[in-house]
C-alpha positions, 0 to 999 in steps of 0.5 A, spaced: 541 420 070 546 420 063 541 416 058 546 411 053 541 411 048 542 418 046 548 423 043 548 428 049 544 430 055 542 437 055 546 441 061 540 446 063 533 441 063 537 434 064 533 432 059 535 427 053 532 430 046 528 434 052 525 441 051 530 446 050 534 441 044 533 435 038 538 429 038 538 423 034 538 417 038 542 411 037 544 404 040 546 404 047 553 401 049 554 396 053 557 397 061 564 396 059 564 400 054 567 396 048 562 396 042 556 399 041 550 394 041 546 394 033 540 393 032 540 387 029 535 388 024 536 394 018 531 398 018 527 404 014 528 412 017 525 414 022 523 423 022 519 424 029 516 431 029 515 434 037 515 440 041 518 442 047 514 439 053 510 434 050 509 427 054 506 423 048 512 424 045 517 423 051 514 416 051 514 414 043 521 417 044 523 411 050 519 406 045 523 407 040 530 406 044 528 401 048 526 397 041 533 399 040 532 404 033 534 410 031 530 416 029 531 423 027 527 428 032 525 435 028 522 440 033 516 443 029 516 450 033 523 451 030 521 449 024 516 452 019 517 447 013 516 442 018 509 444 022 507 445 015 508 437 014 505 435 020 499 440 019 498 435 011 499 429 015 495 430 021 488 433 018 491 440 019 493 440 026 500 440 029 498 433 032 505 430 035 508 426 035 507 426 028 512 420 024 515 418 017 516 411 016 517 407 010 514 411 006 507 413 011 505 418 016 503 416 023 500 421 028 500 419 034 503 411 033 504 406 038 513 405 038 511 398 037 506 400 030 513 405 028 517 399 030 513 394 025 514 400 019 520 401 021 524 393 020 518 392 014 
C-alpha cells in the first residue's frame, strides 16, 4: 500500500518513514492528482525523535498525518546528539516518541496535544 502522505515507501519493509529509514511527511494529494491539499492553518515545526520498530511512534506518526501536519522524524539510534535530547527531555531515558514543539518537549504525547501545540 502506497501512503500519499509521505515522501517515499521504502522498497525492503513497505513501511512509510518505517524501520530501515526517516522521512518527512507532507500533505496527501488529492485522487486526481491536481494540487497537494495544505493544511489550511500554518503551524509550528515538528522534530519527532523514533526508533526503528516502535508501535507508539508508528501511531503518533498516523496522527499527525491524519491532522494533515508536517514533521520531521530523527531516528535516535543514528543519531548521537539526538539520544542525547530525548534522554534531557525524558528524565534520562530514550523514551520515544519524544517531540519538539512550539518550543516544549513532549514525550509520549497524544497527536491531538502535538497537533493543538503545533497550529497554537
Amino acid at each position: 500500500m502506497v501512503d500519499n502522505a509521505t515522501d517515499n515507501v521504502c522498497a525492503s519493509c513497505r513501511w512509510v518513514a518505517g524501520p530501515c529509514h526517516t522521512t518527512v511527511a507532507r500533505p496527501a494529494q488529492p485522487p486526481d492528482g491536481t494540487a497537494p491539499m495544505t493544511d489550511p492553518h500554518t503551524h509550528s515545526p515538528i522534530t519527532v525523535y523514533t526508533r526503528p520498530g516502535c508501535p507508539y511512534c508508528f501511531l503518533l506518526r498516523r496522527g499527525l498525518r491524519r491532522r494533515h501536519l508536517t514533521f520531521t522524524e530523527i531516528n535516535i539510534w543514528e543519531n548521537p546528539d539526538a539520544a542525547a535530547a530525548v534522554r534531557a527531555a525524558a528524565d534520562g531515558n530514550e523514551t520515544v516518541p519524544t517531540v519538539h514543539v512550539a518550543g516544549q518537549w513532549l514525550v509520549n504525547p497524544r497527536a491531538r496535544t502535538v497537533a493543538d501545540l503545533a497550529r497554537g
